[in-house]
DRENTORKOL-3810 file (N, C-alpha, C; in nm, 4 decimals):
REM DRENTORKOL-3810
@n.u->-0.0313; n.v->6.0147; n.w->5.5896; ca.u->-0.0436; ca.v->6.1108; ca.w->5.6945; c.u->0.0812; c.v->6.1113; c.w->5.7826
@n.u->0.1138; n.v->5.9830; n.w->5.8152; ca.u->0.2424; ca.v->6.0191; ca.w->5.9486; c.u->0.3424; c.v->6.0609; c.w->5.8454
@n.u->0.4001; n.v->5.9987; n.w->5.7304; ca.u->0.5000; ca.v->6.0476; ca.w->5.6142; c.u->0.5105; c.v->6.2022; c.w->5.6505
@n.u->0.4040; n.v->6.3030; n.w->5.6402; ca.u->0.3864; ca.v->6.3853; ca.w->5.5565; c.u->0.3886; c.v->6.4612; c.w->5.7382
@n.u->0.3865; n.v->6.4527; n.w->5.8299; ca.u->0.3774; ca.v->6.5394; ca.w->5.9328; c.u->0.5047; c.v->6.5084; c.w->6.0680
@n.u->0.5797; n.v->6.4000; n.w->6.0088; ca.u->0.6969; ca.v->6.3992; ca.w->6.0283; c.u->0.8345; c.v->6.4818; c.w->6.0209
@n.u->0.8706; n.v->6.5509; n.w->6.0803; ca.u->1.0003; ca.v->6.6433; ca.w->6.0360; c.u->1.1114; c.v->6.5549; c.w->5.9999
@n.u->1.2207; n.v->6.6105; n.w->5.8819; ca.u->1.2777; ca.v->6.5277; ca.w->5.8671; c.u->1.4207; c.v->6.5485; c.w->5.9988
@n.u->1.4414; n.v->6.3886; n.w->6.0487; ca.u->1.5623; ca.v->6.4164; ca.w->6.0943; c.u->1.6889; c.v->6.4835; c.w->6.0780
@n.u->1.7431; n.v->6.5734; n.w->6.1755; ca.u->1.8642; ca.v->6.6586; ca.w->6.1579; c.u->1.9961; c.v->6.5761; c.w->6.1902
@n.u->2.0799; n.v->6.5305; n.w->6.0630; ca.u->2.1550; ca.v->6.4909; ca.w->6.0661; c.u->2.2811; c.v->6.5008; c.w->6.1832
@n.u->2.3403; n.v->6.4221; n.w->6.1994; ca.u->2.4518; ca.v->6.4302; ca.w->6.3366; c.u->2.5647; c.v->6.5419; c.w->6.2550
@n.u->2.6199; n.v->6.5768; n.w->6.1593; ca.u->2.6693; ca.v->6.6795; ca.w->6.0918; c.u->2.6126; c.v->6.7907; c.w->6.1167
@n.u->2.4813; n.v->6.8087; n.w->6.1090; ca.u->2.4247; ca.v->6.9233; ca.w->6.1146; c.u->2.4302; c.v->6.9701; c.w->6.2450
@n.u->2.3823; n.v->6.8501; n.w->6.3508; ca.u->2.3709; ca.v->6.9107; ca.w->6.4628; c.u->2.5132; c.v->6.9177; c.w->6.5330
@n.u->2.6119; n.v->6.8736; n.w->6.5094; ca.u->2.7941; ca.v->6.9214; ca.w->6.5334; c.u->2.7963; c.v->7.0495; c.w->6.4836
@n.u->2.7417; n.v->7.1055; n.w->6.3530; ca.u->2.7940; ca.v->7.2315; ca.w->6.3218; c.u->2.7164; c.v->7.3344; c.w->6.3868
@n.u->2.5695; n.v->7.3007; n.w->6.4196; ca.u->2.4808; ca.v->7.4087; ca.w->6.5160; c.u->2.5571; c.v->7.4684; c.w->6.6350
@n.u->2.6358; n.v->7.3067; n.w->6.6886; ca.u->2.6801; ca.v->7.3322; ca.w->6.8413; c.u->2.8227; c.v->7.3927; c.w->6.8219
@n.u->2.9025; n.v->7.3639; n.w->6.7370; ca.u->2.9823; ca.v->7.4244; ca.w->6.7509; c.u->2.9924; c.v->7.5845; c.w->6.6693
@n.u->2.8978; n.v->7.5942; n.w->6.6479; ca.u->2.8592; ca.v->7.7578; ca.w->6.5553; c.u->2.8363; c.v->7.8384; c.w->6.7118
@n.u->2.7518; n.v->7.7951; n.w->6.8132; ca.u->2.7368; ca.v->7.8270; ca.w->6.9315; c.u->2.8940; c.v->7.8819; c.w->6.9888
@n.u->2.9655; n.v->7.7957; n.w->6.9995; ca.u->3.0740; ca.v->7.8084; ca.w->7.0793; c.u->3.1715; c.v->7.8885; c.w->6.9646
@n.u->3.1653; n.v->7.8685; n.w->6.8722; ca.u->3.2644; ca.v->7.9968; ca.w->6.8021; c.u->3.1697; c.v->8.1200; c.w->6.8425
@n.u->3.0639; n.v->8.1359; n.w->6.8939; ca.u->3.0109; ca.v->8.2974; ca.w->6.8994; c.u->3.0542; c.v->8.3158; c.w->7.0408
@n.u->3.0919; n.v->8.2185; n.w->7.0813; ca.u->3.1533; ca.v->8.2634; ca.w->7.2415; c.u->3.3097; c.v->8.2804; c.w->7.2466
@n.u->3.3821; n.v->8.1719; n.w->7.1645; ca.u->3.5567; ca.v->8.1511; ca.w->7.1494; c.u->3.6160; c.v->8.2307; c.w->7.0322
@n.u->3.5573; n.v->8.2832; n.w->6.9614; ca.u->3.5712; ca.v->8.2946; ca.w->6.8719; c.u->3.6352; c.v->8.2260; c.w->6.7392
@n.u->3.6312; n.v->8.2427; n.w->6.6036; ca.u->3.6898; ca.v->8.1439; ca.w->6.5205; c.u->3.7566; c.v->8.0715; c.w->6.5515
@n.u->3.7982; n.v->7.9197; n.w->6.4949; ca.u->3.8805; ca.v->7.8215; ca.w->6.5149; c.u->4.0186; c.v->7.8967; c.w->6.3978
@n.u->4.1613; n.v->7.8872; n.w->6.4376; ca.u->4.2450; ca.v->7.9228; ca.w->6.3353; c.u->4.2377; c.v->7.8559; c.w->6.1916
@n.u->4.2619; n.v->7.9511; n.w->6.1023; ca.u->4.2814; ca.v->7.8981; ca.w->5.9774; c.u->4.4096; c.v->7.8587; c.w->5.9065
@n.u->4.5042; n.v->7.8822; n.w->5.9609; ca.u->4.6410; ca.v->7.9492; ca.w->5.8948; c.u->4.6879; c.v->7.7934; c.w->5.8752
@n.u->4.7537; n.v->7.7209; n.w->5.7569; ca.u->4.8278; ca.v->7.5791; ca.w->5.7383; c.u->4.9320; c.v->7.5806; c.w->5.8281
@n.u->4.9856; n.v->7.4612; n.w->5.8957; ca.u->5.0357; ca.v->7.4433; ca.w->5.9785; c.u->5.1664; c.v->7.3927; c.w->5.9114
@n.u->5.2180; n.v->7.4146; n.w->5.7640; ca.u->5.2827; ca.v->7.3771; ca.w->5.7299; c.u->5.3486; c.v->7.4727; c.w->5.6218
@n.u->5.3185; n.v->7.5956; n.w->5.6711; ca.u->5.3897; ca.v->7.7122; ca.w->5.6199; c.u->5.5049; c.v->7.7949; c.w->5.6857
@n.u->5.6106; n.v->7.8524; n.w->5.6240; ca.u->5.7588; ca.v->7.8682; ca.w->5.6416; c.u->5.7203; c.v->7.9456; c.w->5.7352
@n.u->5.8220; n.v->7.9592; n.w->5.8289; ca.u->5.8713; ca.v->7.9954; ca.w->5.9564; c.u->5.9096; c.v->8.1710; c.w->5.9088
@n.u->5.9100; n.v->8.2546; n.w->5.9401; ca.u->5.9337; ca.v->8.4147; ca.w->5.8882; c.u->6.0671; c.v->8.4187; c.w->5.9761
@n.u->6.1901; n.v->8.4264; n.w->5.9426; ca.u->6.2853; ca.v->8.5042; ca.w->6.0617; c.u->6.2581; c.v->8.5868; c.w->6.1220
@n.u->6.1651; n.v->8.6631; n.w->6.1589; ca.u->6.0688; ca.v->8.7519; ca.w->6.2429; c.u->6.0223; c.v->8.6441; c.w->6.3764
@n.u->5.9430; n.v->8.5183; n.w->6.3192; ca.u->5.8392; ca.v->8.4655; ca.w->6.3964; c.u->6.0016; c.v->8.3682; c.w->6.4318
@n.u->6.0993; n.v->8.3317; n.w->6.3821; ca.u->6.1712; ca.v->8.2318; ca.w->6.4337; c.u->6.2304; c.v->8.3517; c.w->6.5993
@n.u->6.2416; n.v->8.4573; n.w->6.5696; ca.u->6.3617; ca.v->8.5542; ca.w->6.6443; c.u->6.2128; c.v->8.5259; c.w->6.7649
@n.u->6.1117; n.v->8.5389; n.w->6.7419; ca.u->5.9842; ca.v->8.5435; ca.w->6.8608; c.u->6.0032; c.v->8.4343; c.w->6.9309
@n.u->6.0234; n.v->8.3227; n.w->6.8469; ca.u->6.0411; ca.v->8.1696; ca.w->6.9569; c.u->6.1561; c.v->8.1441; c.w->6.9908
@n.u->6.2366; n.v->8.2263; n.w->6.9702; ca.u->6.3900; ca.v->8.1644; ca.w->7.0497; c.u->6.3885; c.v->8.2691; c.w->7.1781
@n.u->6.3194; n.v->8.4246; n.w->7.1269; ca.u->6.3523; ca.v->8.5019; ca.w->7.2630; c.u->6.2018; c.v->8.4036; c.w->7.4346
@n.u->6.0867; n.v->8.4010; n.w->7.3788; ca.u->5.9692; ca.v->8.2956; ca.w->7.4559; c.u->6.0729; c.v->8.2048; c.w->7.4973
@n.u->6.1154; n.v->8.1077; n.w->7.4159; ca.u->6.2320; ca.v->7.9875; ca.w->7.4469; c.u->6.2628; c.v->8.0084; c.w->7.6021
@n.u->6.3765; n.v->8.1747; n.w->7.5253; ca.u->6.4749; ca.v->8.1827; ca.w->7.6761; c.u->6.4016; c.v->8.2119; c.w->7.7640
@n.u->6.2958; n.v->8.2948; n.w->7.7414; ca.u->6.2249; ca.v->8.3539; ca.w->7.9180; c.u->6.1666; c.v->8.2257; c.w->7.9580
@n.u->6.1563; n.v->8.1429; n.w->7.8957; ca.u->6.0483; ca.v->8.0253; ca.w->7.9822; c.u->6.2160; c.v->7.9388; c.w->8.0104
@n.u->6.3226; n.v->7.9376; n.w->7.9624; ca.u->6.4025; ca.v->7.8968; ca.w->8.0115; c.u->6.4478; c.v->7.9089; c.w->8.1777
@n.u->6.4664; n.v->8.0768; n.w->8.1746; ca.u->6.4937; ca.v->8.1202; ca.w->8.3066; c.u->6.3947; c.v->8.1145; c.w->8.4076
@n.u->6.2737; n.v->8.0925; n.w->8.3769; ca.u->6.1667; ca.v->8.0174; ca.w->8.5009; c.u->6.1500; c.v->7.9211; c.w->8.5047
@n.u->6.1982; n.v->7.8111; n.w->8.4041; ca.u->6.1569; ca.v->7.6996; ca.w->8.4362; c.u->6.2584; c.v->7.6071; c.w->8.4200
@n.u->6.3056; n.v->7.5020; n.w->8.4911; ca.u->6.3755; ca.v->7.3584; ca.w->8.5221; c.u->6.3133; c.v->7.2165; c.w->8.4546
@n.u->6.3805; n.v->7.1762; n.w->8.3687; ca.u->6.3378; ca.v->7.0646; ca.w->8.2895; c.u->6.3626; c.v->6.9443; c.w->8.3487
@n.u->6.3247; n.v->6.8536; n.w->8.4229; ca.u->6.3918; ca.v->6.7057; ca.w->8.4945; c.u->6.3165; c.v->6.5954; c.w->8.4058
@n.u->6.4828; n.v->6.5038; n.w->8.3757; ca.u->6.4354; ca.v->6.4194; ca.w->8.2967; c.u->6.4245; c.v->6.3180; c.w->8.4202
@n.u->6.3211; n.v->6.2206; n.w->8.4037; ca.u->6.3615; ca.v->6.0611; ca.w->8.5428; c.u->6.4143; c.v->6.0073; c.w->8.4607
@n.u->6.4139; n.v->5.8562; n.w->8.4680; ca.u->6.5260; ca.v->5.7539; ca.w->8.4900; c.u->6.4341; c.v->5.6668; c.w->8.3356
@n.u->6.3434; n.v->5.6762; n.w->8.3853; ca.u->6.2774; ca.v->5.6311; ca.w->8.2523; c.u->6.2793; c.v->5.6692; c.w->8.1177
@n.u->6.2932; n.v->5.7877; n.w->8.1185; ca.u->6.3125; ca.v->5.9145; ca.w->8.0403; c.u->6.2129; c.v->5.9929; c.w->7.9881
@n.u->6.0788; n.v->5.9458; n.w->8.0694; ca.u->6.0074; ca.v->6.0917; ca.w->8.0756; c.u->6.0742; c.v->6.2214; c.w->8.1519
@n.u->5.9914; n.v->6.3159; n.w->8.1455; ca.u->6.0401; ca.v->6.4851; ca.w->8.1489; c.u->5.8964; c.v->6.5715; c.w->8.1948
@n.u->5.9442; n.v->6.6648; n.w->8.3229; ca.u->5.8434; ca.v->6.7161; ca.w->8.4188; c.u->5.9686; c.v->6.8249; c.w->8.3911
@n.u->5.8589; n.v->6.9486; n.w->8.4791; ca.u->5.9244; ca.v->7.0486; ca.w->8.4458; c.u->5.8686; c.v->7.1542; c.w->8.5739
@n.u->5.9872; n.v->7.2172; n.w->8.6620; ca.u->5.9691; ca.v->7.2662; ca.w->8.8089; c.u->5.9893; c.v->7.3902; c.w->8.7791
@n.u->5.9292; n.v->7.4561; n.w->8.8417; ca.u->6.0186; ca.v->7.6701; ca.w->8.8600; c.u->6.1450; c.v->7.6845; c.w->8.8991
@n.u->6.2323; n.v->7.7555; n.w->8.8337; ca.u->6.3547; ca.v->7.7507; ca.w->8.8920; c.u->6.3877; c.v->7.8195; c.w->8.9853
@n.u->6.4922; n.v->7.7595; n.w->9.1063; ca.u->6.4921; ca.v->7.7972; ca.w->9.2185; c.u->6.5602; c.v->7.9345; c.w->9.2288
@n.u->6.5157; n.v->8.0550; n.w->9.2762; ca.u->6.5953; ca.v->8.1460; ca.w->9.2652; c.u->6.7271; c.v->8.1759; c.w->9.3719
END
């Protein structure tokens, strides 16, 4: 009797993919694309022009230690 009116437990897999099935209907998909596919001279010309504009707003300071913070540049 208890065997048989027992539900079976929902695995910790299962219940990770419930919850995060939830939050992709809110974020939508997680990316698919390999992270280890060639660069397009299209997409390289996109990150050098981003590069410069975040260049001209922003100030890179290295300290003494040689970590690196990064300020707005002063106009």
């Amino acid at each position: 009797m208890a065997e048989k009116d027992k539900a079976p437990k929902e695995s910790l897999t299962s219940r990770f993919m419930r919850t995060t099935g939830k939050a992709r209907m809110i974020f939508g998909p997680a990316a698919t694309t390999p992270l280890d596919t060639p660069m397009t001279d299209e997409r390289r010309r996109q990150l050098e022009e981003a590069q410069a504009r975040d260049a001209e707003l922003w100030e890179t300071v290295k300290r003494p230690d040689g970590s690196s913070y990064i300020l707005p540049r002063k106009k």
